[in-house]
C-alpha positions in Angstrom: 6.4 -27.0 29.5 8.6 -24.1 28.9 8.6 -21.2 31.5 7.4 -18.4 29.0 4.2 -20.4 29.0 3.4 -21.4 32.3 4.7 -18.2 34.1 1.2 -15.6 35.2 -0.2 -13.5 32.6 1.0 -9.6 32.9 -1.6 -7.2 34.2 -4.5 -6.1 33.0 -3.3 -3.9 30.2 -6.6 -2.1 30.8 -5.1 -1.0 34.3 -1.7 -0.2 33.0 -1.0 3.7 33.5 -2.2 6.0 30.7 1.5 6.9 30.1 2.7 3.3 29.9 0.0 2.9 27.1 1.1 6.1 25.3 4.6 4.5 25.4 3.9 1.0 23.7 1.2 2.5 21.4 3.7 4.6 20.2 6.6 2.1 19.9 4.2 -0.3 17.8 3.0 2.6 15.6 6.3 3.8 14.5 7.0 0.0 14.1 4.3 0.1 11.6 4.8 2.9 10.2 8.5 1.7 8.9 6.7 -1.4 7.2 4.3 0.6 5.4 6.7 3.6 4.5 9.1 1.0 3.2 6.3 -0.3 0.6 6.5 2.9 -1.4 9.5 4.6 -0.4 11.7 3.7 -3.1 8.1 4.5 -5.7 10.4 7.9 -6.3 13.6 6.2 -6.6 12.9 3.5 -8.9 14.8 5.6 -11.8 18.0 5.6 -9.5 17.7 2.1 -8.6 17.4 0.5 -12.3 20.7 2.6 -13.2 22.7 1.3 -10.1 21.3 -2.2 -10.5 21.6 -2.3 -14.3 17.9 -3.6 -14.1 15.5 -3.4 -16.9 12.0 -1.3 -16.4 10.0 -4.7 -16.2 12.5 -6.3 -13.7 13.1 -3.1 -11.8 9.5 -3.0 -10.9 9.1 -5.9 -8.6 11.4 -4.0 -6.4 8.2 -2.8 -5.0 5.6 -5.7 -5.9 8.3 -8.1 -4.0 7.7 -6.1 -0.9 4.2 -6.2 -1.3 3.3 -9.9 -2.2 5.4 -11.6 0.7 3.8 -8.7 3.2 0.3 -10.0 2.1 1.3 -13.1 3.1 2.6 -12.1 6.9 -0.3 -9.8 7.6 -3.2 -12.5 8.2 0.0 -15.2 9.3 0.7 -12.7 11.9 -2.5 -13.5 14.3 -1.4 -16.7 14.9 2.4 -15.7 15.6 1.2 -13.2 17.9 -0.8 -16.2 19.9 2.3 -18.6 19.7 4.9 -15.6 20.6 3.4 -12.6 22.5 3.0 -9.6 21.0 6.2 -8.3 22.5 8.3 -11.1 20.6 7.0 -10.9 17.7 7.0 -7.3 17.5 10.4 -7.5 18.3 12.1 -10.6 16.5 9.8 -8.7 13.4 11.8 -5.4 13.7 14.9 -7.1 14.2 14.9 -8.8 11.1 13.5 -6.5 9.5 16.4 -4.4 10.5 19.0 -7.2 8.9 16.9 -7.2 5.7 17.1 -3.5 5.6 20.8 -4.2 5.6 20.9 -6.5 2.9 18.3 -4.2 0.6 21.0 -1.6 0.9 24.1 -3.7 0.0 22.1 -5.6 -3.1 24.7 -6.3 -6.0 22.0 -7.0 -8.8 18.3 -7.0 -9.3 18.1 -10.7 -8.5 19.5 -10.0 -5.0 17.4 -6.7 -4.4 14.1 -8.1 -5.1 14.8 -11.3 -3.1 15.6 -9.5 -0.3 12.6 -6.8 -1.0 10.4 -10.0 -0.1 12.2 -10.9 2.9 12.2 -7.2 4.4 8.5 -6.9 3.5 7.7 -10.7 4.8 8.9 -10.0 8.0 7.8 -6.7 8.2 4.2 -7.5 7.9 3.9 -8.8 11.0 4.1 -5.0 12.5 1.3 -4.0 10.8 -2.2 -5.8 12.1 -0.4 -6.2 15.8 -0.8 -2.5 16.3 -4.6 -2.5 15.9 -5.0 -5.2 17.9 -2.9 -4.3 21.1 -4.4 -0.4 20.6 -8.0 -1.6 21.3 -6.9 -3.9 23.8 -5.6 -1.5 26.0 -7.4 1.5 25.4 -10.9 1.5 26.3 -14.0 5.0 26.4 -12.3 8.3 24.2 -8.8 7.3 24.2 -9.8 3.7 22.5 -11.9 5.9 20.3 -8.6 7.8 19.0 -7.0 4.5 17.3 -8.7 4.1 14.0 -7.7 7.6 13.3 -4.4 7.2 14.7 -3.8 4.0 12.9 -5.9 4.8 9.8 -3.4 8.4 9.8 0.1 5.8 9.9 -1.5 3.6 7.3 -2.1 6.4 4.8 0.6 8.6 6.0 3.3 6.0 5.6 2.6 5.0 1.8 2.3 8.5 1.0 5.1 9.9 2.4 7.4 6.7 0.7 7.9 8.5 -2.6 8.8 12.0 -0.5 11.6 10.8 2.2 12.9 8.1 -0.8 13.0 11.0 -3.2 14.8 13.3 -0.6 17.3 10.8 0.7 18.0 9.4 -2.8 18.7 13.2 -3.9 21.2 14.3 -1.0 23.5 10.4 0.1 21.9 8.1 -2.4 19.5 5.7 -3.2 21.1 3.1 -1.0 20.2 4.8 2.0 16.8 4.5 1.7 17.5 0.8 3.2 20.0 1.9 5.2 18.1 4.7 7.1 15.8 2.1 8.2 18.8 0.7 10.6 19.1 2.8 13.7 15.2 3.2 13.9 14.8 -0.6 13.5 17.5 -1.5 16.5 15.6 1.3 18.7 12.0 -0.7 18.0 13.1 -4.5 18.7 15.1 -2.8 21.8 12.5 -0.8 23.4 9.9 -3.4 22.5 11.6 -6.3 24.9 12.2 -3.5 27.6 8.4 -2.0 27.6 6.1 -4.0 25.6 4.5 -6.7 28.1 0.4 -7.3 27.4 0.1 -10.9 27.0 1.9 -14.2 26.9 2.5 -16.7 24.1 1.5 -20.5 23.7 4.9 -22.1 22.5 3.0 -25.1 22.1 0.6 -23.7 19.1 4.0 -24.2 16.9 3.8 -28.1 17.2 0.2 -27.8 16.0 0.3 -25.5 12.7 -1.6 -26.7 9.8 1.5 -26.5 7.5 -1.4 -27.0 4.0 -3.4 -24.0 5.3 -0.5 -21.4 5.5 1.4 -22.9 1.9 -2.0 -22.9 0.8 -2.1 -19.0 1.7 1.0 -18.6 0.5 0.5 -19.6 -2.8 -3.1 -18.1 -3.1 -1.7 -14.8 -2.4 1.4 -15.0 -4.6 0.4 -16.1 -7.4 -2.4 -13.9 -7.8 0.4 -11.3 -7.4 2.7 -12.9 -9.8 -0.5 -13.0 -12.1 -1.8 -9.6 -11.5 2.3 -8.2 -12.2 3.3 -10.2 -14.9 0.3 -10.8 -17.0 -0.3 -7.0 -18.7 3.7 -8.1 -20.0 2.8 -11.7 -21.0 -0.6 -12.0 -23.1 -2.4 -13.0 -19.5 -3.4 -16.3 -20.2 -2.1 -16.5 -23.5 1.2 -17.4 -21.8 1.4 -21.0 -20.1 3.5 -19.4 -17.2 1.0 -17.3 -16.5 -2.0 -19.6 -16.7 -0.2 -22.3 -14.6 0.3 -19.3 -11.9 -3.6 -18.4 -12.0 -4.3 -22.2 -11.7 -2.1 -22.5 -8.5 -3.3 -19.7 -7.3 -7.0 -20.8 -7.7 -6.3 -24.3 -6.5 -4.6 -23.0 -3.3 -7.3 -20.3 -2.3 -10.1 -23.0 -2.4 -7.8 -25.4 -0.2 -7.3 -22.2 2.2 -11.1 -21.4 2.5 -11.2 -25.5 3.1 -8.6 -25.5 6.0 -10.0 -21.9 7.6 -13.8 -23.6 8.0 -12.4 -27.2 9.1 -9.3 -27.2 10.7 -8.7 -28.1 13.7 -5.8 -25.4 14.2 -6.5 -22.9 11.2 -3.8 -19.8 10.4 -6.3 -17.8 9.5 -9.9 -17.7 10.8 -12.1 -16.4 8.3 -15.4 -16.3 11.2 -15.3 -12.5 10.9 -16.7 -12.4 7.8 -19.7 -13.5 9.3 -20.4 -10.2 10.2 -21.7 -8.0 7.9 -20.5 -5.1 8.7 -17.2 -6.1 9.0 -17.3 -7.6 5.2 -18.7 -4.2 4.0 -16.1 -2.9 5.9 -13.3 -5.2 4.4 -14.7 -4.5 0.8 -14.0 -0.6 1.7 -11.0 -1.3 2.7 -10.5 -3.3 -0.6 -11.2 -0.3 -2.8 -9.2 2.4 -0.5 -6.0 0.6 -0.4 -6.8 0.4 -4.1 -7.1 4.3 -4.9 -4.5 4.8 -2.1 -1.9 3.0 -3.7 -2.5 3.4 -6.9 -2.4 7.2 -6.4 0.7 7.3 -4.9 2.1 5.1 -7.4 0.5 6.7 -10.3 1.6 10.3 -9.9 5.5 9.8 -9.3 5.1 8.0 -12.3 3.8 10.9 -14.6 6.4 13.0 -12.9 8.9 11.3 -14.0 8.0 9.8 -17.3 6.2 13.0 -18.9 7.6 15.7 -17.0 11.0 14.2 -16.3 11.4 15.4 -12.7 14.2 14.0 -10.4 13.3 12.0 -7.4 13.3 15.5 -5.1 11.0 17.3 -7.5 8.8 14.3 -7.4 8.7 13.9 -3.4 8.4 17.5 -2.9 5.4 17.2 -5.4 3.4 14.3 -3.8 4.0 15.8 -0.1 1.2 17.7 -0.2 -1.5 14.3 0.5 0.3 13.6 3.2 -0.2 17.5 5.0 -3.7 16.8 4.0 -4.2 13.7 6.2 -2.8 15.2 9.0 -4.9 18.4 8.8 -8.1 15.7 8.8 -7.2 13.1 10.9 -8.7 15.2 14.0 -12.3 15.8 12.6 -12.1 12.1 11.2 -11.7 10.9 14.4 -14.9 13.1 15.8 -17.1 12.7 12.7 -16.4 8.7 13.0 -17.6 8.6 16.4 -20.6 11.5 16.5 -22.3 11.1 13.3 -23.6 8.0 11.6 -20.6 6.1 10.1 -22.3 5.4 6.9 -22.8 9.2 6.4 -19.1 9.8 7.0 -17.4 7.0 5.0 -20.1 8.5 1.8 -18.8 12.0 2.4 -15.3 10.5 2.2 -15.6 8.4 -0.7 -17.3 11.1 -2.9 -14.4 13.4 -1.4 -11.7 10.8 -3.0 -13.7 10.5 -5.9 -13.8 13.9 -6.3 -9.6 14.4 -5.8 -8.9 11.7 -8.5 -11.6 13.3 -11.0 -9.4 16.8 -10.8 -6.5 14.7 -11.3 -7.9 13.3 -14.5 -7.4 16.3 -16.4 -3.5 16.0 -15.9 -1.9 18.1 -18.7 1.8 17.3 -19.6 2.6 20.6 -18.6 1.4 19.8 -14.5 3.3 20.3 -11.8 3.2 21.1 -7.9 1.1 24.3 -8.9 -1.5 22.0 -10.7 -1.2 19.3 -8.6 -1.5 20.9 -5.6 -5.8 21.4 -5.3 -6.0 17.7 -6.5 -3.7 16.0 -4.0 -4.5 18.5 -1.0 -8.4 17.3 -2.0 -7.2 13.6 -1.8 -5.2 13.9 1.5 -8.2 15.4 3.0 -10.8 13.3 2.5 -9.4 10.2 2.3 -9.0 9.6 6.4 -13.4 10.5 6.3 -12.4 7.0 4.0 -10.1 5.3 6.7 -11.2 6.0 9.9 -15.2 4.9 9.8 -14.2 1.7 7.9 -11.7 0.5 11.3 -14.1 1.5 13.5 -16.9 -0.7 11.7 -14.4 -3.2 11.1 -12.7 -3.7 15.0 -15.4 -2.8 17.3 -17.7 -5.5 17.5 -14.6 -8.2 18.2 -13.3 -8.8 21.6 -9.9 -11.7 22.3 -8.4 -13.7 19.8 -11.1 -12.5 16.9 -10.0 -9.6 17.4 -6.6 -10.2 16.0 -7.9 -12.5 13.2 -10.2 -9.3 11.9 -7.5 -7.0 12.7 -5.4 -9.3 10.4 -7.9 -9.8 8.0 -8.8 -6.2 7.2 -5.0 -5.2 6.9 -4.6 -7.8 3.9 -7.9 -6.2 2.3 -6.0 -3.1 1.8 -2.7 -4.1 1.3 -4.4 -7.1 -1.1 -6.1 -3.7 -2.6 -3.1 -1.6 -3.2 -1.0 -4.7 -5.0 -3.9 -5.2 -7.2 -4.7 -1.8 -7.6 -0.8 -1.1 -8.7 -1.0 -4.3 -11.5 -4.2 -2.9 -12.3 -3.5 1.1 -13.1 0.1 -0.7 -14.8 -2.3 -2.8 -17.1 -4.7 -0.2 -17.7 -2.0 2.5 -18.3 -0.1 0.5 -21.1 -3.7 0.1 -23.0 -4.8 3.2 -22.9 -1.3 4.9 -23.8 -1.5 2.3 -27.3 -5.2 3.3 -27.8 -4.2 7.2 -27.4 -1.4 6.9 -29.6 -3.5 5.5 -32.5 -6.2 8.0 -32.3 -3.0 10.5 -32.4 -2.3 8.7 -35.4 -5.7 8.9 -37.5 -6.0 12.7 -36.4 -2.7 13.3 -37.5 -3.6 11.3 -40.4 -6.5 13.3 -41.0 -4.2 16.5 -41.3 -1.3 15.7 -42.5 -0.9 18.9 -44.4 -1.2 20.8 -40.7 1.8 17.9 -39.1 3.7 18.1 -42.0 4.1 22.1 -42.0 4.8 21.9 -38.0 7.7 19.4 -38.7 9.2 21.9 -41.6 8.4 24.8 -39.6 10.6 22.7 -36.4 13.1 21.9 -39.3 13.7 24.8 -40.3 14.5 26.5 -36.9 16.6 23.9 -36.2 18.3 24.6 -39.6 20.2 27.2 -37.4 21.9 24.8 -35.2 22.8 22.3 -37.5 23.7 23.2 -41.5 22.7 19.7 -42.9 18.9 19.7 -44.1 18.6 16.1 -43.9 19.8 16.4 -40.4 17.7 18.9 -39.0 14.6 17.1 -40.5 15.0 14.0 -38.6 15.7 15.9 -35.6 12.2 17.3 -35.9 10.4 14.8 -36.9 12.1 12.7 -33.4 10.9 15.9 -31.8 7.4 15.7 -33.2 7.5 12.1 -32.4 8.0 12.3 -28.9 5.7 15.6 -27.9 2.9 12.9 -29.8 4.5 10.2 -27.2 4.1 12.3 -24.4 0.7 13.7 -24.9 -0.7 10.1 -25.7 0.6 8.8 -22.1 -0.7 12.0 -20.5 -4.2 11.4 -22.1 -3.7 8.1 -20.9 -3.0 8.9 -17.8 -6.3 10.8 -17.6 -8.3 7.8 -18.5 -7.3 5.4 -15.5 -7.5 8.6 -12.8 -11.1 8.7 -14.2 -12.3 5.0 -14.5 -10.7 5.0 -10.9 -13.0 7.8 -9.5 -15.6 5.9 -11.0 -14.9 3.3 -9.0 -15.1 5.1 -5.7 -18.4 6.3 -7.0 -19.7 2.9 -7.5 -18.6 1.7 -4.0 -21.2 4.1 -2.8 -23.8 1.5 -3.5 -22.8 -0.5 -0.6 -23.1 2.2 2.1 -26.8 2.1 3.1 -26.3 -2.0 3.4 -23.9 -1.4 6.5 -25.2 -1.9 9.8 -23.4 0.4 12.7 -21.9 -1.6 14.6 -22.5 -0.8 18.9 -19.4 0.6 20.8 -18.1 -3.2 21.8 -17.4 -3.8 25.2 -13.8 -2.9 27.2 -11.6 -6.0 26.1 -10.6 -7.9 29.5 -7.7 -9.5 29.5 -9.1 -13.4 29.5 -11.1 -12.7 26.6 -7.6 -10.8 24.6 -5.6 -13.4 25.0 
């Protein structure tokens, strides 16, 4: 037996000094908070990318869906790797590679190359992200453990939302490139100061001779394909397309083995036990939705930005910057509310907050900008850690040990598994609605032909002035006319899903007065964490 295993465990982390726990808190969050910036940060730059990468718009999305899909498959993996590896290897081998995929990202020659190394960068990345929660209520215990869901809950909204800003920024001033490449020096610094600090439990080599290789492929493939589905399906008739029904197949097939090999293995990848407590699978359904309206949000609005109002990627970071200054000015009274009033009460006040933000947003006129956009996305920022930070507390508190990291795991991929649906979702239901709105532009327009007709000769004849040739000057207005119709159907589109989507945070108010507050659990001891 290999030294690493048979060597004494470290010290109680619970005894460690307050300022050695501040340290490798801090290391893992800022760990975590590069995987999850690096899901959206290139939301603002997608424009830029498709030009350097001579991509087309469907191929050029699964720059970010790649990321996504192979971090959904990490996040619940990484519980067992942190088992097999320590946290402080995993952590660190994760940021390390991470690092090299960053690299690779940032020298891609086509699209091909990009999105293949999207997946590995966001596989490997997704191991950062559950570890955090699990080490920060291992080691903190009374008011400082009390501080982590809104610390965490603040990097896992902050991140995502501040993508679009920092890629819009760096794409503007050095390039769209560097938005891989700044990842390099910050990467090196977490896998180095991880080995050096980061010492809270040892790893059990031997659990790598006894993985269930069906369970994880069977994840694997559960996950993906319903990604692949989700992504490619809106493009592809859904199951009108025999690549797309043989992808929902697989993907079906493989989930039921996966719940199959979680309940009866004898060495399962997963454990799927916390969902036996209810709170926790409210908890998990609330994370569902809010990685769902998080994602979609932030994905959502850089797109208008740039499609109806044409900003660059600076105007649109500068835009969307404001959630972010929101979520820091809440994250404080989150953190009280969560732990001094009844959770239930606070995650409502939250929801109907967010609901709130995206039902201001669904009166988006193609004339918006920061001015407009400003009360709806300072709204959102606000009240969507009252959102976060109940929802990890109900979630975590009630495990203790190796649970602990399997819920920790398990409610990561909720909202992650949220936010990639959420994104194929709002892309499906965009496309619809911007048909439907362009055929009820139609009739009207139909209806009144006189009144179109007489704008277009009006246009035509002002335009008459730049150009001399009639005929000319007419088909420049009626391409004018033409695309102001264009524009105002997708911005009337637009409106719909920000509306069906508050709706949906509406309806997830049903579930609150089912939850049952969990008790503060007990101070994790170091037998039972590891």
């Amino acid at each position: 037996m290999s030294a690493t295993i048979t060597r004494a465990p470290p010290a109680d982390p619970l005894a460690l000094p307050l300022s050695r726990k501040y340290l490798i808190f801090g290391i893992l969050a800022f760990g975590q908070f590069m995987a999850l910036l690096d899901i959206q940060i290139v939301a603002a730059s997608l424009n830029d990318i498709q030009a350097g990468l001579s991509a087309g718009p469907d191929e050029v999305s699964w720059v970010q869906t790649a990321y996504l899909m192979a971090e959904l498959v990490m996040i619940p993996f990484s519980a067992f790797l942190a088992q097999a590896m320590s946290t402080r290897w995993l952590f660190a081998t994760s940021a390390a590679l991470f690092t090299l995929a960053s690299i690779a990202c940032g020298f891609a020659w086509n699209i091909e190359s990009m999105i293949v190394f999207r997946a590995v960068q966001g596989f490997v990345g997704g191991a950062m992200v559950p570890s955090v929660f699990a080490v920060g209520f291992t080691i903190f215990e009374g008011k400082q453990r009390a501080l982590i869901p809104a610390i965490l809950g603040m990097v896992s909204v902050l991140a995502p939302t501040l993508g679009p800003t920092v890629g819009g920024i760096i794409t503007d001033t050095i390039g769209w490139r560097w938005i891989f490449f700044i990842n390099v020096v910050p990467g090196i610094a977490v896998a180095v100061l991880t080995v050096l600090i980061v010492d809270v439990d040892r790893g059990d080599r031997a659990m790598f001779g006894r993985i269930d290789w069906s369970h994880l492929i069977a994840m694997a493939v559960a996950l993906a394909g319903l990604e692949y589905v989700l992504e490619e399906g809106p493009r592809k008739d859904w199951f009108g397309d025999p690549v797309i029904l043989l992808a929902a197949w697989f993907s079906f097939v493989a989930f039921c083995l996966f719940v199959e090999r979680s309940l009866y293995s004898k060495n399962p990848i997963v454990r799927i036990s916390p969902f036996r407590n209810r709170t926790f699978a409210f908890a998990c359904v609330f994370n569902l939705v809010i990685g769902f309206g998080i994602y979609s949000s932030t994905y959502l609005v850089p797109v208008f930005l740039g499609r109806v109002r044409d900003f660059n990627s600076l105007q649109i970071g500068t835009t969307v910057f404001v959630v972010g200054c929101g979520q820091l000015v809440s994250t404080i009274f989150a953190a009280w509310a969560s732990n001094n009033i009844d959770r239930r009460i606070v995650i409502a006040i939250g929801l109907s907050g967010f609901a709130f933000s995206l039902w201001l947003t669904s009166h988006l006129g193609s004339d918006w900008g920061f001015d407009e956009l400003l009360v709806p996305q300072l709204v959102r920022g606000l009240f969507v850690m009252l959102c976060i930070v109940p929802s990890v507390n109900m979630a975590l508190s009630a495990f203790q040990g190796p649970e602990l990291r399997s819920a920790s795991g398990l409610f990561n991929l909720m909202r992650n598994l949220g936010g990639a649906i959420g994104i194929a979702t709002v892309n499906t239901w965009l496309g619809d609605n911007t048909r439907i709105q362009a055929l009820r532009f139609g009739e009207a327009l139909a209806a009144n032909s006189r009144g179109a007709q007489e704008t277009v000769a009006a246009l035509a004849q002002r335009l008459s002035a730049v150009t001399p040739d009639a005929a000319h000057a007419l088909q420049l207005a009626q391409a004018s006319f033409a695309r102001t119709v264009a524009r105002e159907a997708l911005t009337t589109a637009f409106d719909d899903v920000f509306r069906v989507m508050a709706w949906m945070f509406v309806a997830a108010l049903v579930m609150v007065p089912f939850c049952k507050v969990p008790k503060n659990a007990a101070p994790v001891s170091p037998a039972d964490a590891h």
